[in-house]
LUMLUMDO-946887 format. One record per residue (C-alpha): residue number from 0; x, y, z. Coordinates in nm, 2 decimals, decimal comma. Example, Ala and Ser with C-alpha at 12.3 -4.5 7.8 and 13.67 -1.06 7.14 Angstrom:
SITE:0:1,23:-0,45:0,78
SITE:1:1,37:-0,11:0,71
***
This chain:
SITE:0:-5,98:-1,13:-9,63
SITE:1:-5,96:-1,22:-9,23
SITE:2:-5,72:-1,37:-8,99
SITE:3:-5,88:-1,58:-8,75
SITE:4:-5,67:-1,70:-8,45
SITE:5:-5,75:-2,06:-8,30
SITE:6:-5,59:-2,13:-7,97
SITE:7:-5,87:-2,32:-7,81
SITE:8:-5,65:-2,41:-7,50
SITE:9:-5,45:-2,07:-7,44
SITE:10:-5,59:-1,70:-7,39
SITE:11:-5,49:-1,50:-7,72
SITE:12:-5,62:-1,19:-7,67
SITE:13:-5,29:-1,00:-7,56
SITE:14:-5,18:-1,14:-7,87
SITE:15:-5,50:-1,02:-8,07
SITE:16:-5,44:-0,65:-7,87
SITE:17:-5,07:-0,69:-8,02
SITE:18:-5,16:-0,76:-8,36
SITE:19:-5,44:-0,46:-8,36
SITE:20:-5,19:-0,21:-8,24
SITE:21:-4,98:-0,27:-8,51
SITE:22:-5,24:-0,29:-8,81
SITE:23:-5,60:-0,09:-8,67
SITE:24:-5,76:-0,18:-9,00
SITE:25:-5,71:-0,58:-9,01
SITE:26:-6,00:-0,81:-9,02
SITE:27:-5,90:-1,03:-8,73
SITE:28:-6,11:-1,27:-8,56
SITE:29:-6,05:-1,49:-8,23
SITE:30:-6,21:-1,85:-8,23
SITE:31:-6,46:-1,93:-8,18
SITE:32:-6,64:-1,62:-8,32
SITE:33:-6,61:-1,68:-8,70
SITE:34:-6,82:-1,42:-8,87
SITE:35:-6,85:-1,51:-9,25
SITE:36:-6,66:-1,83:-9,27
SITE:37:-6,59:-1,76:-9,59
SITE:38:-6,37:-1,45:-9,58
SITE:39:-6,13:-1,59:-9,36
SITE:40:-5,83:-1,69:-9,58
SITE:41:-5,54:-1,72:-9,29
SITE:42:-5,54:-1,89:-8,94
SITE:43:-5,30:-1,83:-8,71
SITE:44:-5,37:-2,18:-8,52
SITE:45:-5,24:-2,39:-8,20
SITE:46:-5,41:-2,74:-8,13
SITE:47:-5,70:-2,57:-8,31
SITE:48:-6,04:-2,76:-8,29
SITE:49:-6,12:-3,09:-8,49
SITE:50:-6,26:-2,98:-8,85
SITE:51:-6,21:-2,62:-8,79
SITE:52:-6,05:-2,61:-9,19
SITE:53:-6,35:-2,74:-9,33
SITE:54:-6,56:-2,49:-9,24
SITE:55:-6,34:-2,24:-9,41
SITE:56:-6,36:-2,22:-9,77
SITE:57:-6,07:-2,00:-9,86
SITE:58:-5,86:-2,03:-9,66
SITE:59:-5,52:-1,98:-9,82
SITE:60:-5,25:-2,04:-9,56
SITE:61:-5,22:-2,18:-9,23
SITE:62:-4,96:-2,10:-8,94
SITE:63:-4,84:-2,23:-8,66
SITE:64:-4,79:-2,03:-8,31
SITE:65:-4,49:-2,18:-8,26
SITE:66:-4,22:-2,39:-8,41
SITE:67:-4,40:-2,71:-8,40
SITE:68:-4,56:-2,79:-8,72
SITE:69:-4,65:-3,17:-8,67
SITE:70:-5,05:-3,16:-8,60
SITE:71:-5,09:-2,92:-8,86
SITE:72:-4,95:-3,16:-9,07
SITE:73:-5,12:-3,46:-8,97
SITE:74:-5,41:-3,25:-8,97
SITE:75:-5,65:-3,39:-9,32
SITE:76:-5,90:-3,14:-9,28
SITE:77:-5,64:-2,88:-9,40
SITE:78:-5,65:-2,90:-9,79
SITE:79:-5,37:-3,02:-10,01
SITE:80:-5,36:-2,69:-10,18
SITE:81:-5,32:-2,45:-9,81
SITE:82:-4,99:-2,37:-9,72
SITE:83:-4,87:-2,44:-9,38
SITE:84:-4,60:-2,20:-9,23
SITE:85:-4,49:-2,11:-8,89
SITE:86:-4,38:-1,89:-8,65
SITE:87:-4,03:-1,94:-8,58
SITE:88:-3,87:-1,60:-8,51
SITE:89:-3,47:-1,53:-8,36
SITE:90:-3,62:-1,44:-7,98
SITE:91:-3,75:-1,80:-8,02
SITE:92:-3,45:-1,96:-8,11
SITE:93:-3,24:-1,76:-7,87
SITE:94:-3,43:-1,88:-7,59
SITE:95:-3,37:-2,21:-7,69
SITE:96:-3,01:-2,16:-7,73
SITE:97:-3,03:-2,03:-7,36
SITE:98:-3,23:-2,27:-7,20
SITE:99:-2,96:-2,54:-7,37
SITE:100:-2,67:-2,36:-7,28
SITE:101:-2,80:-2,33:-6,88
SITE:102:-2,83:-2,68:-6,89
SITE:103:-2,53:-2,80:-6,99
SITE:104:-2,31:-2,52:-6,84
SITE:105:-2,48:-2,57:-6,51
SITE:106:-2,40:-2,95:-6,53
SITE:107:-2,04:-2,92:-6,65
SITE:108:-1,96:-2,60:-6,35
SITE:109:-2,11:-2,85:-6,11
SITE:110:-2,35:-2,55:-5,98
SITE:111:-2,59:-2,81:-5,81
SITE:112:-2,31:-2,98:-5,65
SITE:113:-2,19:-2,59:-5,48
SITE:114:-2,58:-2,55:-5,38
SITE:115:-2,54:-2,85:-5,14
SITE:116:-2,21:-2,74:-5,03
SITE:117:-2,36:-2,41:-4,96
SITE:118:-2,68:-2,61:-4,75
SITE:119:-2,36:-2,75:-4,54
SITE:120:-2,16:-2,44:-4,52
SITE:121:-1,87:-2,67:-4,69
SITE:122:-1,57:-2,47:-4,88
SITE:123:-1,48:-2,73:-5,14
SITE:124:-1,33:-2,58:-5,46
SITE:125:-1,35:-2,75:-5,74
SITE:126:-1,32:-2,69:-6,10
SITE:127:-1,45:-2,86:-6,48
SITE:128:-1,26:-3,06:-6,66
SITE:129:-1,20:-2,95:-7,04
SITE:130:-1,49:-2,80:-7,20
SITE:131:-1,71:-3,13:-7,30
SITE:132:-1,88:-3,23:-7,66
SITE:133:-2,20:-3,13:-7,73
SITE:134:-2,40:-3,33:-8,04
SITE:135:-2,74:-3,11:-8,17
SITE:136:-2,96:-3,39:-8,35
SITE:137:-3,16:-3,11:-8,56
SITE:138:-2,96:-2,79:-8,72
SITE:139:-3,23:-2,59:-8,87
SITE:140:-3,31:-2,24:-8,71
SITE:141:-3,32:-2,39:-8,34
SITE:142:-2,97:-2,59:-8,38
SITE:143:-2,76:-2,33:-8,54
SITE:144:-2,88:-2,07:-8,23
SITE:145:-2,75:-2,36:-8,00
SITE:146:-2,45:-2,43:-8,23
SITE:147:-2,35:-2,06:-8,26
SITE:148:-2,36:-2,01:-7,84
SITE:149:-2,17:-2,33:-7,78
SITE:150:-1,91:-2,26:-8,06
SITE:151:-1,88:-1,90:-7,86
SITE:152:-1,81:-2,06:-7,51
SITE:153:-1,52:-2,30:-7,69
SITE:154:-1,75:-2,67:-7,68
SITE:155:-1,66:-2,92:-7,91
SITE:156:-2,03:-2,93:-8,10
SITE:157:-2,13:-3,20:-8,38
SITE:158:-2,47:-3,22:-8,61
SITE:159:-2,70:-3,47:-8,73
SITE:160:-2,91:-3,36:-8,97
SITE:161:-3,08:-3,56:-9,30
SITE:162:-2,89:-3,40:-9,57
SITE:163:-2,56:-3,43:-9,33
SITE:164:-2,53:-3,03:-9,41
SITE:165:-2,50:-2,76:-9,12
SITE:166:-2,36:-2,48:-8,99
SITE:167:-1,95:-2,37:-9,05
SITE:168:-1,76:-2,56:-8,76
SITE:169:-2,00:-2,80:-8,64
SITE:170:-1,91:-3,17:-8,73
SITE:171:-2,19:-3,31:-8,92
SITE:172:-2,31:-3,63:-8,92
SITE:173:-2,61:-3,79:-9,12
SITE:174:-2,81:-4,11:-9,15
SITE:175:-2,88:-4,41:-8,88
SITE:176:-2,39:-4,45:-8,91
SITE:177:-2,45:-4,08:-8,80
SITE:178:-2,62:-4,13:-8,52
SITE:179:-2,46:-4,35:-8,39
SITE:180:-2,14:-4,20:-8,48
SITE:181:-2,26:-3,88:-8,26
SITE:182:-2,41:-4,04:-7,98
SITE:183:-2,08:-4,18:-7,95
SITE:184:-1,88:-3,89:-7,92
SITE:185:-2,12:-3,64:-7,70
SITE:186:-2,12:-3,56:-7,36
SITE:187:-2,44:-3,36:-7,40
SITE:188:-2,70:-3,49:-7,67
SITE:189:-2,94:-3,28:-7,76
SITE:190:-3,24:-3,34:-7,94
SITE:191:-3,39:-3,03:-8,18
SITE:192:-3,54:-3,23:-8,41
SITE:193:-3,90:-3,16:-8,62
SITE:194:-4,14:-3,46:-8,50
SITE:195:-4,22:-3,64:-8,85
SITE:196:-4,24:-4,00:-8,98
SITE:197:-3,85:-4,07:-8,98
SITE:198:-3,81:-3,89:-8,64
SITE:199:-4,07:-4,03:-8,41
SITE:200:-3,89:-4,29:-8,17
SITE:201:-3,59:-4,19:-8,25
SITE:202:-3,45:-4,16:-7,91
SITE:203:-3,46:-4,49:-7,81
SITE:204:-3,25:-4,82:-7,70
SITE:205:-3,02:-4,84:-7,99
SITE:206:-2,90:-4,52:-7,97
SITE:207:-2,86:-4,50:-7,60
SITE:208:-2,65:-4,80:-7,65
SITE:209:-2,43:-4,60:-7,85
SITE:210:-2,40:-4,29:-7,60
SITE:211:-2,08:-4,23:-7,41
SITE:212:-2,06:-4,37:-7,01
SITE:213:-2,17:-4,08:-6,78
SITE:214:-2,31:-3,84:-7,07
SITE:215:-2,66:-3,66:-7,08
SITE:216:-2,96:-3,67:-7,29
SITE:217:-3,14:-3,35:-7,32
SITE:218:-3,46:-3,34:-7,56
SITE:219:-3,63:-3,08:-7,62
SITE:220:-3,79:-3,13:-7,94
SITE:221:-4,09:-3,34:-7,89
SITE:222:-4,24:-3,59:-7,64
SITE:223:-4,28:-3,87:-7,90
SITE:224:-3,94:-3,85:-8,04
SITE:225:-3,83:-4,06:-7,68
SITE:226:-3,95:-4,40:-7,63
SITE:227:-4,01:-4,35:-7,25
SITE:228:-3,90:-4,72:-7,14
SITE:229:-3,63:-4,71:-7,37
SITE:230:-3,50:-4,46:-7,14
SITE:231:-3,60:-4,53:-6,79
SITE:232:-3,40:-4,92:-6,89
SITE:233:-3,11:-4,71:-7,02
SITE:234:-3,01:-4,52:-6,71
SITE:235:-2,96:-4,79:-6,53
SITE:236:-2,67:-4,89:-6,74
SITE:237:-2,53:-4,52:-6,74
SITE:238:-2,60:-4,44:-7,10
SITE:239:-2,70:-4,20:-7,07
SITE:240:-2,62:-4,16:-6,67
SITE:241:-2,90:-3,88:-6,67
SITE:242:-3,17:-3,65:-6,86
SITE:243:-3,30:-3,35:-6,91
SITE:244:-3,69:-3,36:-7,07
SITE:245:-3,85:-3,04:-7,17
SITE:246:-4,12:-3,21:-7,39
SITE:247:-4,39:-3,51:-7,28
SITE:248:-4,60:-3,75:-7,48
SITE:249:-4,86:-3,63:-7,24
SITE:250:-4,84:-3,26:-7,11
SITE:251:-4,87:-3,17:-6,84
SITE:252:-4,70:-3,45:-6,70
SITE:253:-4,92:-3,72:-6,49
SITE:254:-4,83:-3,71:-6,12
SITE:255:-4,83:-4,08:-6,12
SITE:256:-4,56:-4,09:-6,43
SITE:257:-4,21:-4,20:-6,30
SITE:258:-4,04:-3,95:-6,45
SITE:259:-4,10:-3,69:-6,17
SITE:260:-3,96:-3,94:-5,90
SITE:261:-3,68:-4,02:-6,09
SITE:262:-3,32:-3,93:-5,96
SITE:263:-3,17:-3,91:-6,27
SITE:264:-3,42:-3,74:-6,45
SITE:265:-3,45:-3,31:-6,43
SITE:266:-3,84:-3,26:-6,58
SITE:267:-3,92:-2,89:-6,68
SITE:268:-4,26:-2,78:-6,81
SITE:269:-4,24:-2,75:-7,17
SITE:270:-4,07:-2,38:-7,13
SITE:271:-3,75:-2,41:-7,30
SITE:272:-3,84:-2,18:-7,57
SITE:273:-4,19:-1,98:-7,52
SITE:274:-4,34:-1,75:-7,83
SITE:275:-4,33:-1,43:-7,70
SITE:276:-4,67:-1,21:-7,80
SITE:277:-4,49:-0,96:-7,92
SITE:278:-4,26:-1,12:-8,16
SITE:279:-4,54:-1,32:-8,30
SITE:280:-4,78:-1,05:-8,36
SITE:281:-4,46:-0,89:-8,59
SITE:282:-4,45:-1,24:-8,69
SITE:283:-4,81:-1,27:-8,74
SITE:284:-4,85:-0,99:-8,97
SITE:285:-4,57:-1,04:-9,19
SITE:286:-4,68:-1,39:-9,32
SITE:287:-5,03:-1,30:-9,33
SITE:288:-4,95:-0,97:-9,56
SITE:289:-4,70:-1,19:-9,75
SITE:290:-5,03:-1,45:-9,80
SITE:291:-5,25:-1,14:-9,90
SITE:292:-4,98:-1,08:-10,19
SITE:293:-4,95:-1,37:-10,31
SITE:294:-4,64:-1,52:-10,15
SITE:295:-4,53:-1,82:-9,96
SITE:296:-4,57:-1,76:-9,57
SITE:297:-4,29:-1,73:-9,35
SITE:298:-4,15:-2,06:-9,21
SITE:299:-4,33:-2,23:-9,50
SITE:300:-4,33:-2,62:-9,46
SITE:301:-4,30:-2,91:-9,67
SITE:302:-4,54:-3,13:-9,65
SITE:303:-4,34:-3,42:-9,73
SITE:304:-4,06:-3,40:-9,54
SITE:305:-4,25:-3,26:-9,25
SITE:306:-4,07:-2,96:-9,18
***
């Protein structure tokens, strides 16, 4: 019973070295050095190569390093019957709560604005209106970290999620009223969502439309949940006045695309949230021993609803 690790485009053998330390006697294996295909019965995958599942016949879970889920799924050469998990730990979702909360709060103190003045050695005090509304499309494990820290600073925060359920003090919101309902009321809209059938494209003319004068559109889920036009037509009309993009159709980012010229626009390499080795090595190991035993593995997905 192995675990094989396929990250075809990223060095994992700090990861590997992790994973060691904490259990000497695994049978762990880094792509593309496979042994005996057949005794590998978890993969610990990211963008892992085309057909690698086939050539595995018992494999009994798959994982993914990282929260994103959405090419495992849409991956056929996994069979029906292999479970697909992730890993999705707290240092994960704390990061993300960070990296949304620096956004915002730096917009909303005016920090950049103070940067120039310091440039200009110009006094000029100033101070934020009332704490402004943030909206989190997407409270799962990411949304509630961001939820929690905004809730803790005194933000107005609302939720859009499919079953309209979410954490104690947010203002949910559900369904294509919902949305528009909380792009109407945000300052800050934040996407968290999974990418899936019902998600992809969902940030896109009609729902800027709804978005308040002046707010901010900050997405961070995936690159094909924004329709990229959509966007680039919207802040000329203010709504949203500017953005924030973490995550790109196409990473990295093509010089030539006009998102890195734009004025409005504030691109950042895909580094919101980063797995950190050493959570996912813990991470790793517990859903590969709960596997071994019989058990679902940790962050397990469904299929279906693609998360």
């Amino acid at each position: 019973m192995a675990l094989l690790i396929a990250t075809p485009d990223r060095d994992a053998a700090d990861l590997a070295r992790h994973i060691r330390q904490r259990d000497p006697e695994i049978d762990l294996r880094l792509w593309p050095e496979l042994g005996d295909p057949s005794e590998i019965t978890f993969v610990l995958a990211w963008r892992p190569p085309d057909g690698l599942f086939r050539l595995l016949p018992n494999l009994a879970a798959v994982s993914s390093l990282g929260a994103g889920v959405d090419a495992l799924i849409d991956d056929e050469s996994i069979p029906a019957g292999v479970e697909i998990g992730r890993l999705a730990g707290p240092r994960l979702a704390a990061d993300m709560a960070a990296y949304v909360v620096a956004v915002v709060v730096s917009h909303w103190k005016r920090l950049p604005g103070f940067i120039e003045d310091q440039k200009r050695q110009r006094w000029n005090p100033r101070a934020p209106g009332s704490p402004p509304t943030v909206g989190l499309l997407g409270t799962g494990q990411m949304g509630q970290r961001s939820a929690a820290a905004f809730a803790e600073l005194g933000f107005p925060v609302h939720g859009h999620s499919r079953s309209g359920r979410g954490p104690e003090g947010v203002e949910m919101h559900s369904g294509n009223d919902g949305l528009a309902e909380i792009a109407g009321v945000s300052d800050y809209l934040v996407n968290l969502l999974p990418l899936t059938r019902r998600t992809r494209r969902i940030l896109d003319r009609s729902l800027f439309s709804c978005m308040k004068n002046g707010s901010t559109l900050i997405n961070v889920g995936r690159g094909e949940h924004l329709v990229e036009a959509d966007l680039l037509e919207a802040l000329e009309t203010g709504r949203p006045a500017c953005a924030v993009l973490d995550v790109f159709r196409t990473e990295p980012l093509p010089p030539n695309h006009p998102f890195w010229r734009h004025p409005r626009i504030l691109v950042t390499p895909h580094c919101a949230s980063i797995t950190r080795t050493e959570e996912a090595a813990e991470l790793a190991l517990e859903s590969y021993r709960r596997v071994m035993a019989g058990k679902l593995p940790l962050g397990r997905v469904d299929r279906e609803r693609g998360y």
